[in-house]
DOROTOR-804594 format. One record per residue: residue in three letters; x, y, z of N, C-alpha, C in turn; residue number from 1. Coordinates in pm, whole numbers, plus 50000, padded with zeros to 5 digits. Example, Ala and Ser with C-alpha at 12.3 -4.5 7.8 and 13.67 -1.06 7.14 Angstrom:
// DOROTOR-804594
ALA / 51319 / 49431 / 50780 / 51230 / 49550 / 50780 / 51320 / 49670 / 50780 / 1
SER / 51285 / 49775 / 50708 / 51367 / 49894 / 50714 / 51290 / 50003 / 50787 / 2
END
This chain:
// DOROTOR-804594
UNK / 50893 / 49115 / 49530 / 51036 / 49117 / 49506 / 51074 / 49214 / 49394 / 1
UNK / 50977 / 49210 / 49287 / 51008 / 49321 / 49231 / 50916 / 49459 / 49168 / 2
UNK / 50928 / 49561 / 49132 / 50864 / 49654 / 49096 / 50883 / 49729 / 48959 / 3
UNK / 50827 / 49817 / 48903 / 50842 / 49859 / 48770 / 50990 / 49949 / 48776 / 4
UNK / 50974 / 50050 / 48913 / 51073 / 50139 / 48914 / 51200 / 50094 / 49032 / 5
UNK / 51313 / 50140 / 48986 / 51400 / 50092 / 49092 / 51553 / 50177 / 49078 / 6
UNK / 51533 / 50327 / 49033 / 51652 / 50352 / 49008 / 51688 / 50466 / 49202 / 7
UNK / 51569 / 50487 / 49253 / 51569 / 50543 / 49405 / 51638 / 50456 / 49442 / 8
UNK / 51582 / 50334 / 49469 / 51663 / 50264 / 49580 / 51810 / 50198 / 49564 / 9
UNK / 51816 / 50163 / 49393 / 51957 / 50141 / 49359 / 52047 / 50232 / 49439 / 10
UNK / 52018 / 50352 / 49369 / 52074 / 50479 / 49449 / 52081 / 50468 / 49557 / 11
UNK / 52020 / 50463 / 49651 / 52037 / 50437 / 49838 / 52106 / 50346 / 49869 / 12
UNK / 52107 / 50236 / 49766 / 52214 / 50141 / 49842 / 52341 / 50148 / 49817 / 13
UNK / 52386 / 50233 / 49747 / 52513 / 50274 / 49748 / 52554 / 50343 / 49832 / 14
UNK / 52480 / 50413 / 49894 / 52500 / 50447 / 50055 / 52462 / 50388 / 50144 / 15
UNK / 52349 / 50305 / 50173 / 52343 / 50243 / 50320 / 52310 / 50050 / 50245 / 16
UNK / 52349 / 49971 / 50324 / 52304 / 49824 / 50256 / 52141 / 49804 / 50308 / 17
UNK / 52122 / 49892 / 50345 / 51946 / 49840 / 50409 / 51843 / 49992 / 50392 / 18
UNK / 51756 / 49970 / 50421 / 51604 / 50066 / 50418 / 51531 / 50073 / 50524 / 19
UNK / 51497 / 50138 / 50617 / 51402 / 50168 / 50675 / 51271 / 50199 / 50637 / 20
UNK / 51172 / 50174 / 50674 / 51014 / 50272 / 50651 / 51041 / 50425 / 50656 / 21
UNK / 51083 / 50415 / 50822 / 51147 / 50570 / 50865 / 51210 / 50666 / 50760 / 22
UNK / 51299 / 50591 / 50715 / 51372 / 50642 / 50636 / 51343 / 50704 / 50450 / 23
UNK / 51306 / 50610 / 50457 / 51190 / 50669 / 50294 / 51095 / 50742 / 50325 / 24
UNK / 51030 / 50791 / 50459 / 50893 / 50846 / 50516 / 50978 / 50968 / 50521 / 25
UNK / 51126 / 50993 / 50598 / 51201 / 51120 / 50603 / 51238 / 51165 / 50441 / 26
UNK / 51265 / 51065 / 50370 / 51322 / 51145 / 50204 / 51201 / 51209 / 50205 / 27
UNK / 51088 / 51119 / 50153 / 50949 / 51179 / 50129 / 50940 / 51331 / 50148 / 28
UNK / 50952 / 51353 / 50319 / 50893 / 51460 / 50390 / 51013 / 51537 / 50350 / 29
UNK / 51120 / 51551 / 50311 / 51234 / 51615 / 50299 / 51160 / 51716 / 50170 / 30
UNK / 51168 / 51574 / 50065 / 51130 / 51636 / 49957 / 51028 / 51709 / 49887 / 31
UNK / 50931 / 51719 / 50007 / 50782 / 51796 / 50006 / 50810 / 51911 / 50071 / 32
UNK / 50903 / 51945 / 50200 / 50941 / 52055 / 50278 / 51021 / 52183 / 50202 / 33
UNK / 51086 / 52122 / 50062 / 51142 / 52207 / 49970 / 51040 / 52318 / 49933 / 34
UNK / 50912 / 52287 / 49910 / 50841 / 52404 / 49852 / 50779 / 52449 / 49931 / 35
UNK / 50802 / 52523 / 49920 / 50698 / 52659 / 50004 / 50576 / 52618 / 50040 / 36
UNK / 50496 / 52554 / 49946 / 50314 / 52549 / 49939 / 50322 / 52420 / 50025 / 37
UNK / 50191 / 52400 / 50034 / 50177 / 52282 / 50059 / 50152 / 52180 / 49930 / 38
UNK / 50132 / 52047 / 49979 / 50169 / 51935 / 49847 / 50016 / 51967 / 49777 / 39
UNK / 50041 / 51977 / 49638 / 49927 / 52013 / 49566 / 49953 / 51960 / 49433 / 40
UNK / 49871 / 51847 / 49377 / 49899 / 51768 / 49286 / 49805 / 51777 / 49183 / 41
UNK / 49812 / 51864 / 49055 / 49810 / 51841 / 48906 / 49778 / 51745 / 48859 / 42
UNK / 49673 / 51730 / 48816 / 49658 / 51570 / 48756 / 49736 / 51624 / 48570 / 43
UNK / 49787 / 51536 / 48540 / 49830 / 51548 / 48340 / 49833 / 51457 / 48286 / 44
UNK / 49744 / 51472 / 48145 / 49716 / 51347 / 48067 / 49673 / 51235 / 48144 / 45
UNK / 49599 / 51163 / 48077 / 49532 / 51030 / 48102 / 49607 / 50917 / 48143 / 46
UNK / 49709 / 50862 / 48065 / 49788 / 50748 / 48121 / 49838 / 50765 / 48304 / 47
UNK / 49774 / 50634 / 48361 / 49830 / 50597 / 48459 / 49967 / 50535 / 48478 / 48
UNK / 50025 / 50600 / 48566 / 50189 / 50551 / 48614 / 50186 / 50395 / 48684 / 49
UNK / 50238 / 50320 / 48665 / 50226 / 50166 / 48698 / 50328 / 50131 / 48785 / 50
UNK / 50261 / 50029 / 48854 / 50404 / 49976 / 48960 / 50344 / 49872 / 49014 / 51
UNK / 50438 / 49816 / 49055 / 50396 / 49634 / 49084 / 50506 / 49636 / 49234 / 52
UNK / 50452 / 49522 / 49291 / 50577 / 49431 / 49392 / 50482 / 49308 / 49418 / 53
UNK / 50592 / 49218 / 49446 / 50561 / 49039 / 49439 / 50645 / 49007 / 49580 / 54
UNK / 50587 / 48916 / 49632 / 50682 / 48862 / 49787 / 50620 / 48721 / 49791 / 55
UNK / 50671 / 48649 / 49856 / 50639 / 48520 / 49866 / 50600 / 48499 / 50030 / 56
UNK / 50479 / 48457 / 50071 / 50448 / 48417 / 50217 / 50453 / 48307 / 50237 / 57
UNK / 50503 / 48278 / 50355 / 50566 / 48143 / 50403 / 50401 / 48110 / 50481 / 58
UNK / 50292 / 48088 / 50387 / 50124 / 48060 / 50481 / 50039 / 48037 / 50338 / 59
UNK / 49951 / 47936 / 50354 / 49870 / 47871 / 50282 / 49806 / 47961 / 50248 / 60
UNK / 49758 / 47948 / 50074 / 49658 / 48094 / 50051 / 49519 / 48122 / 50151 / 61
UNK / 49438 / 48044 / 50176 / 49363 / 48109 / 50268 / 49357 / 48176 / 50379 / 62
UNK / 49466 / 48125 / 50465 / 49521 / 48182 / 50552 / 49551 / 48323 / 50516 / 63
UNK / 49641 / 48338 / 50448 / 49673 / 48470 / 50415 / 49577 / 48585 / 50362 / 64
UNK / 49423 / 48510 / 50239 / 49315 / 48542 / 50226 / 49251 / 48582 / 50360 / 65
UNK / 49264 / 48533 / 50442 / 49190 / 48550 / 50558 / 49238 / 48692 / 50644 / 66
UNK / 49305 / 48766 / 50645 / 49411 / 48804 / 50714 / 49396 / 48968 / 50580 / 67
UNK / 49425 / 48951 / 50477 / 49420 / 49042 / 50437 / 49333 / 49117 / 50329 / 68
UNK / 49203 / 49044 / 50320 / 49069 / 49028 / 50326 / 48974 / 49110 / 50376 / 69
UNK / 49040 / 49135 / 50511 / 48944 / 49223 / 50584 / 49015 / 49334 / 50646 / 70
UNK / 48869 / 49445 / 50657 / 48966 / 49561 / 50707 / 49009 / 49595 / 50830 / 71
UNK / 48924 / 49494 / 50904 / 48955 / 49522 / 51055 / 49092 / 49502 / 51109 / 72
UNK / 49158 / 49395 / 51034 / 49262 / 49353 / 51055 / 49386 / 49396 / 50954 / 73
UNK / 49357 / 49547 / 50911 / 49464 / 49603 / 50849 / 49561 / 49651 / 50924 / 74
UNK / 49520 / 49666 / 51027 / 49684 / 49744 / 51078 / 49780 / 49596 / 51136 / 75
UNK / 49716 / 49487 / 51104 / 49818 / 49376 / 51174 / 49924 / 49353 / 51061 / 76
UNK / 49889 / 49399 / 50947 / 50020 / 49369 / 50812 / 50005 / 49467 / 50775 / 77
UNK / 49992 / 49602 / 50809 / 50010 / 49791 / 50728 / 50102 / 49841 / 50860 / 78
UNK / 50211 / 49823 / 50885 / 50286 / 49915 / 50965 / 50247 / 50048 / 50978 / 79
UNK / 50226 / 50096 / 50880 / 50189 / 50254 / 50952 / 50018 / 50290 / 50908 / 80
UNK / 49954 / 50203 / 50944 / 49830 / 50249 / 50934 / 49804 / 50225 / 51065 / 81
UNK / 49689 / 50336 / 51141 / 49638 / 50297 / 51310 / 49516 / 50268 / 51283 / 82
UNK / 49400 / 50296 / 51180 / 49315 / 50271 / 51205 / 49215 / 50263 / 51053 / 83
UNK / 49118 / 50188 / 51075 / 49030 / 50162 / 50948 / 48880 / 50100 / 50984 / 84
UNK / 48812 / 50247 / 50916 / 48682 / 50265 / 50975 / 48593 / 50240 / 50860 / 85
UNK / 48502 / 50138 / 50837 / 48381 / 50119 / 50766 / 48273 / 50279 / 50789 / 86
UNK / 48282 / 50330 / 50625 / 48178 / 50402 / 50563 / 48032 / 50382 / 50533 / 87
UNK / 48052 / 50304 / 50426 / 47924 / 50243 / 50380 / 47929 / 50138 / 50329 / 88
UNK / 47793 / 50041 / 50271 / 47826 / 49906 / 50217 / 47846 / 49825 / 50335 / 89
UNK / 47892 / 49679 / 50256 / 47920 / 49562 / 50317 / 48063 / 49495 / 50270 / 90
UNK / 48130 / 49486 / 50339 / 48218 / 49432 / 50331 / 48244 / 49352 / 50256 / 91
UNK / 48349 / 49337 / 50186 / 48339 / 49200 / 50078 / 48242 / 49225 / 49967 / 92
UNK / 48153 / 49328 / 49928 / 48079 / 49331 / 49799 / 48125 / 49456 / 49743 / 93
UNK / 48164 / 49482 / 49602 / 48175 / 49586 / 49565 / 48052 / 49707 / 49566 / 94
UNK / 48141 / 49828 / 49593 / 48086 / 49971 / 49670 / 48087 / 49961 / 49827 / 95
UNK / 48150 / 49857 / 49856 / 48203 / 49906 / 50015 / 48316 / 50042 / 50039 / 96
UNK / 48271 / 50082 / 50086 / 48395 / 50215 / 50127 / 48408 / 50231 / 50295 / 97
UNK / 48549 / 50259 / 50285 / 48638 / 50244 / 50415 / 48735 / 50367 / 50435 / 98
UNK / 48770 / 50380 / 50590 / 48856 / 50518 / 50533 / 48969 / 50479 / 50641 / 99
UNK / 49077 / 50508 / 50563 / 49217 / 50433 / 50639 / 49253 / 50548 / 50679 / 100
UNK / 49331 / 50543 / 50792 / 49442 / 50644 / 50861 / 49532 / 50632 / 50924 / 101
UNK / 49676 / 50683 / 50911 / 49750 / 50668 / 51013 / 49908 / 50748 / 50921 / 102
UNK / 50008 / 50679 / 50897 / 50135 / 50769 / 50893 / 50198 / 50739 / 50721 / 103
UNK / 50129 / 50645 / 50618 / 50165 / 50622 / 50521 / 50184 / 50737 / 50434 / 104
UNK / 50143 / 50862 / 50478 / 50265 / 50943 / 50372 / 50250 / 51141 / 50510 / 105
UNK / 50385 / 51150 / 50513 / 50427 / 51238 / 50576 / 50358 / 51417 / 50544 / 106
UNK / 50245 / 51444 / 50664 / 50222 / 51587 / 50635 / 50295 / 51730 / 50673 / 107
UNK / 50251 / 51789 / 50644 / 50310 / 51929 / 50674 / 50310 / 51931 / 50774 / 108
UNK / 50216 / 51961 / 50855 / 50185 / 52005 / 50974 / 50234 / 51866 / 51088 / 109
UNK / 50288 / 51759 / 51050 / 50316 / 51637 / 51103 / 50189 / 51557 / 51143 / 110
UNK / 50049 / 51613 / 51108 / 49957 / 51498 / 51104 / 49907 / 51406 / 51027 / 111
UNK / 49819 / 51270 / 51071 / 49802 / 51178 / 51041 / 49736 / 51147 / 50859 / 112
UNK / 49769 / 51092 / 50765 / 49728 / 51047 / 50678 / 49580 / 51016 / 50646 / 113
UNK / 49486 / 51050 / 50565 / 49374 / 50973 / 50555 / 49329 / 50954 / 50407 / 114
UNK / 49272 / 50809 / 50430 / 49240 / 50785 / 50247 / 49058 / 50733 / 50255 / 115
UNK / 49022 / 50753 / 50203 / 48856 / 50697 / 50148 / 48888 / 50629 / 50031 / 116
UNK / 48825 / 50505 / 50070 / 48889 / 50397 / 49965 / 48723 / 50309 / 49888 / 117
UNK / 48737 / 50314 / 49822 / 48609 / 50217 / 49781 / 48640 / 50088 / 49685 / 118
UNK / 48586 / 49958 / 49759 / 48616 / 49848 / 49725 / 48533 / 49861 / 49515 / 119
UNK / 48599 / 49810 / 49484 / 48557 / 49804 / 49303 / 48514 / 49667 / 49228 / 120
UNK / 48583 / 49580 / 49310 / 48622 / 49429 / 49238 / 48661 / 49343 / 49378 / 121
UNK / 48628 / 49266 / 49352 / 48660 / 49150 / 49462 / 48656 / 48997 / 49456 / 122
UNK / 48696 / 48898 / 49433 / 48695 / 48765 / 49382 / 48744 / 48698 / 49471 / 123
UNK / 48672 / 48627 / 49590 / 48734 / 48531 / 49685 / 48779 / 48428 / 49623 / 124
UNK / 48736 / 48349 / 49481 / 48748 / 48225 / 49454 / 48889 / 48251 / 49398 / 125
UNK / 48939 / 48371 / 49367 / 49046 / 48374 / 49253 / 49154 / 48490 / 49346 / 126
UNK / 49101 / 48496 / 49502 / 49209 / 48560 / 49593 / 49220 / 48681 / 49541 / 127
UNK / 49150 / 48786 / 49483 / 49167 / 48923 / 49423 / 49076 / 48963 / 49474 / 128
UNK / 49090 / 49142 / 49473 / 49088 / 49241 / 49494 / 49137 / 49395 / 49495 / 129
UNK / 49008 / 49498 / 49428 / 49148 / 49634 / 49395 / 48990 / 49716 / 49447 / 130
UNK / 49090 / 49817 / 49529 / 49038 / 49935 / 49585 / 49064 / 50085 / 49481 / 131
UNK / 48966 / 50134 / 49538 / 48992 / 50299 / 49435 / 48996 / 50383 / 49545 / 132
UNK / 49121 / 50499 / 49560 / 49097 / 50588 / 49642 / 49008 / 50716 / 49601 / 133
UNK / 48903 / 50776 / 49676 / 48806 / 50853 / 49674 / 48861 / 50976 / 49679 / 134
UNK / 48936 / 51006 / 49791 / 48943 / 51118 / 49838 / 49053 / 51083 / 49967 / 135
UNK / 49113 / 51230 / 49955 / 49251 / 51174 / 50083 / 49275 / 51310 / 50104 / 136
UNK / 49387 / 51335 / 50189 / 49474 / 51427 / 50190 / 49622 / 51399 / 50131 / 137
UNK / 49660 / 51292 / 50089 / 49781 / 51256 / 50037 / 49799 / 51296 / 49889 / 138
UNK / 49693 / 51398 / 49838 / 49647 / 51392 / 49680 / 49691 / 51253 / 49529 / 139
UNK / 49653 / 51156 / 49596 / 49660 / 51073 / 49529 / 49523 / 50982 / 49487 / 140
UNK / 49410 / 51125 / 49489 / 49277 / 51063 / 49466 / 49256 / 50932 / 49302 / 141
UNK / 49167 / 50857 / 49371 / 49150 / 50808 / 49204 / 49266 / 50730 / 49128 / 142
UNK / 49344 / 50684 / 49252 / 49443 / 50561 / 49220 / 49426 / 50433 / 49242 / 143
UNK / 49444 / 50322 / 49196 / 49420 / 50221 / 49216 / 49471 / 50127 / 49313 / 144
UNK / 49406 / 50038 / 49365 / 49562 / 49929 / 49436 / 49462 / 49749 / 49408 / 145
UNK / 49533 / 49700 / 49354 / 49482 / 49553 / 49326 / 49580 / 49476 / 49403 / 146
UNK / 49515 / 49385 / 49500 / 49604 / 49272 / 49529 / 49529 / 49088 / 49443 / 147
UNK / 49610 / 49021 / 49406 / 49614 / 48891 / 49419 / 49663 / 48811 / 49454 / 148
UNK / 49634 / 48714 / 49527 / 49759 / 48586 / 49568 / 49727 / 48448 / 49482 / 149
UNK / 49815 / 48359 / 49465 / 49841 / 48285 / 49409 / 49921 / 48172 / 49436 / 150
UNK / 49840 / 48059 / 49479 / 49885 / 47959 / 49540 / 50026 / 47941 / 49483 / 151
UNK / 50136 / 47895 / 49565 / 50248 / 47899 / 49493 / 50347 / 47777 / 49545 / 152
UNK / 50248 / 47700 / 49608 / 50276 / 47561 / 49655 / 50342 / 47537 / 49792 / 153
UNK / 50335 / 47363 / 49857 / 50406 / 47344 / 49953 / 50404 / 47504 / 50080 / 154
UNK / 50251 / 47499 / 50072 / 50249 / 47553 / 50152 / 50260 / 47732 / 50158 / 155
UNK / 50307 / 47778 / 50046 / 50305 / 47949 / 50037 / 50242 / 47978 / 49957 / 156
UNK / 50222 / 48151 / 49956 / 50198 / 48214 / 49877 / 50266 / 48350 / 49834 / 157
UNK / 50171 / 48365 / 49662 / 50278 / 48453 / 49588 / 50167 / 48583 / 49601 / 158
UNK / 50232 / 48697 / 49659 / 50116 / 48827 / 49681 / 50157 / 48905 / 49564 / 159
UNK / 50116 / 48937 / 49501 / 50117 / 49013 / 49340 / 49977 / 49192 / 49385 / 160
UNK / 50104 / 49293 / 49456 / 49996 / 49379 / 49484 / 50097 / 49504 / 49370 / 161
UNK / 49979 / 49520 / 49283 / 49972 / 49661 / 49139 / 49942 / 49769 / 49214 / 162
UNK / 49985 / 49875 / 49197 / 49898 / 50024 / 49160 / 49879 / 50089 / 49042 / 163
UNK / 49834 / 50169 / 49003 / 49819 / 50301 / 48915 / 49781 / 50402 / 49004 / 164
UNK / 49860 / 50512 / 48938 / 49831 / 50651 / 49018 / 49796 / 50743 / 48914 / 165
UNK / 49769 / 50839 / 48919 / 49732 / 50958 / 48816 / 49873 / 51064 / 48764 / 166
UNK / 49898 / 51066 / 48662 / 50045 / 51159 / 48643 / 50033 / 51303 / 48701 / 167
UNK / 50126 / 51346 / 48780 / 50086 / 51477 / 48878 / 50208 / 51557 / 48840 / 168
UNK / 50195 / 51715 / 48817 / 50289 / 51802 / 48819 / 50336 / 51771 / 48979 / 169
UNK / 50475 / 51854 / 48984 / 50531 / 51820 / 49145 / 50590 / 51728 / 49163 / 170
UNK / 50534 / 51597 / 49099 / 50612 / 51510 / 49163 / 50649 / 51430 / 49109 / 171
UNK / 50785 / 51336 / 49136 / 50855 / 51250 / 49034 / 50792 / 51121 / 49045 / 172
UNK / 50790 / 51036 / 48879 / 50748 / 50954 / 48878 / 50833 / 50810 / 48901 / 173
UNK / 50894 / 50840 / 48926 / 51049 / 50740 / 48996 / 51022 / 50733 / 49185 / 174
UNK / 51021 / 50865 / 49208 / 51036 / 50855 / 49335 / 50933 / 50811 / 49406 / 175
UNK / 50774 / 50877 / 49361 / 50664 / 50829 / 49413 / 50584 / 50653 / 49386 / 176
UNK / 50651 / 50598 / 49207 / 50661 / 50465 / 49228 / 50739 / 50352 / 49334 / 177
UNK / 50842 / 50421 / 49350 / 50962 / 50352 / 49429 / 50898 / 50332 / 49561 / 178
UNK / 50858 / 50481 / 49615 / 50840 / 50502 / 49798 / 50694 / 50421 / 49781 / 179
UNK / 50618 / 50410 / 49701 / 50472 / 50350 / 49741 / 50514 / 50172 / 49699 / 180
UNK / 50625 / 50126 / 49647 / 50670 / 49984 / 49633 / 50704 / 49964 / 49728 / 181
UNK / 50772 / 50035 / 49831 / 50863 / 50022 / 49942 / 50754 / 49953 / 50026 / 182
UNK / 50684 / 50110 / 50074 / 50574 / 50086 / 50097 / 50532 / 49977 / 50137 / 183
UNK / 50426 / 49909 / 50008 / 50358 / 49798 / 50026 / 50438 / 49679 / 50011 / 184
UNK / 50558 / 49689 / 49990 / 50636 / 49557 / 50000 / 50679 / 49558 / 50148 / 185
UNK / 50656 / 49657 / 50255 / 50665 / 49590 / 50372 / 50569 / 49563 / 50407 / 186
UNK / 50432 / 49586 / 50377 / 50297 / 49491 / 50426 / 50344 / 49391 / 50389 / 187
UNK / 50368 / 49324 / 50261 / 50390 / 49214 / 50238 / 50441 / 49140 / 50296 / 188
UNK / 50586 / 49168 / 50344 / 50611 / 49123 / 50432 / 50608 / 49129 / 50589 / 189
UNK / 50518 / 49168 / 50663 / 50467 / 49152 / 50762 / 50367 / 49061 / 50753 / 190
UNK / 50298 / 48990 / 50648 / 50160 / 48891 / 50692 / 50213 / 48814 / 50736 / 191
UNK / 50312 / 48733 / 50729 / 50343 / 48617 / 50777 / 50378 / 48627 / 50946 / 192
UNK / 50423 / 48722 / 50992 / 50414 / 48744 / 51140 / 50290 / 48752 / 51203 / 193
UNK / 50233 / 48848 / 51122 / 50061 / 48902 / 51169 / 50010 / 48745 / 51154 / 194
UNK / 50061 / 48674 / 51098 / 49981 / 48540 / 51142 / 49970 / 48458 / 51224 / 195
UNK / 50086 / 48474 / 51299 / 50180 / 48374 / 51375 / 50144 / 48410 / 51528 / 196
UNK / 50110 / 48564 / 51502 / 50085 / 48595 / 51624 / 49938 / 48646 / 51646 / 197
UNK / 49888 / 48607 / 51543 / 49715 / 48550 / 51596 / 49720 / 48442 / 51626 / 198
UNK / 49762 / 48332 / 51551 / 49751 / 48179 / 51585 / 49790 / 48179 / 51718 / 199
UNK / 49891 / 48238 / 51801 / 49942 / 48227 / 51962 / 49857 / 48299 / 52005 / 200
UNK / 49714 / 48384 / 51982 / 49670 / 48463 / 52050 / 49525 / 48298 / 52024 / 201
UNK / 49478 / 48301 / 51948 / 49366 / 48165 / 51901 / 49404 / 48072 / 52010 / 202
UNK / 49530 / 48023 / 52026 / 49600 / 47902 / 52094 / 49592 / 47924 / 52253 / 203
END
């Protein structure tokens, strides 16, 4: 529900009352099509840029542990991811690496996204987990993403998913916190469907 940065979308809603994916995926690509080059990102200074979002799932923490836990079953709560392929390692132990793909950030040439991700930390008992990206084409190597959930009673849960990214010439640190909150605040809210419609597929 909420995030560190929020002056993008304030802004948008003074023009439209709602958000699309589509639609933050077109600013994005708008705003990368301005320069000439292709997207080429500067790392500067050490401090990481921070950003948070929180949602509440209407599904018991394990359930939801269960579901977003594993990678096979990422594209059932990642709208624009198609696919996620085991590297190396084992699943569930840190130094597993995985490599995601599909439309989470808009290229030049209009093809597909890819990230190499390596698991770092992982705590089933305490519902956590944070990945490090390796290597991509999105130049956002060497950023973080931690999720935790947190029983939050009567039945739900509270998804508490962080990033850090690396400070990059090029690009704003408003806009790229905002669009990657957007982002993962619609996984968030997709688990609770992606659940509903395994349980009718189980049933």
């Amino acid at each position: 529900m909420i995030h560190e940065r929020s002056n993008f979308f304030e802004e948008g809603q003074k023009k439209s009352s709602s958000h699309t994916l589509f639609q933050v995926v077109q600013f994005l690509s708008a705003s990368m099509e301005k320069k000439e080059e292709p997207l080429k990102i500067n790392k500067v200074g050490n401090s990481k840029w921070h950003g948070s979002v929180q949602a509440i799932v209407n599904a018991p923490i394990e359930k939801v542990w269960s579901i977003v836990s594993h990678s096979s079953r990422l594209h059932e709560w990642m709208p624009m991811v198609e696919k996620c392929t085991s590297v190396s390692g084992q699943e569930g132990i840190p130094g597993y690496v995985r490599l995601v793909s599909g439309l989470m950030f808009p290229q030049k040439d209009r093809g597909m996204s890819w990230i190499k991700e390596r698991l770092i930390l992982i705590d089933p008992l305490l519902h956590t987990y944070t990945f490090q990206m390796e290597e991509s084409n999105i130049g956002l190597d060497g950023s973080l993403n931690s999720l935790k959930l947190i029983d939050y009673g009567d039945g739900t849960t509270l998804v508490d998913w962080k990033y850090d990214i690396d400070p990059a010439n090029g690009m704003s640190k408003d806009n790229i916190i905002d669009y990657l909150g957007y982002l993962y605040k619609s996984c968030i809210n997709r688990i609770e469907g992606a659940l509903k419609a395994s349980s009718k597929l189980e049933g």
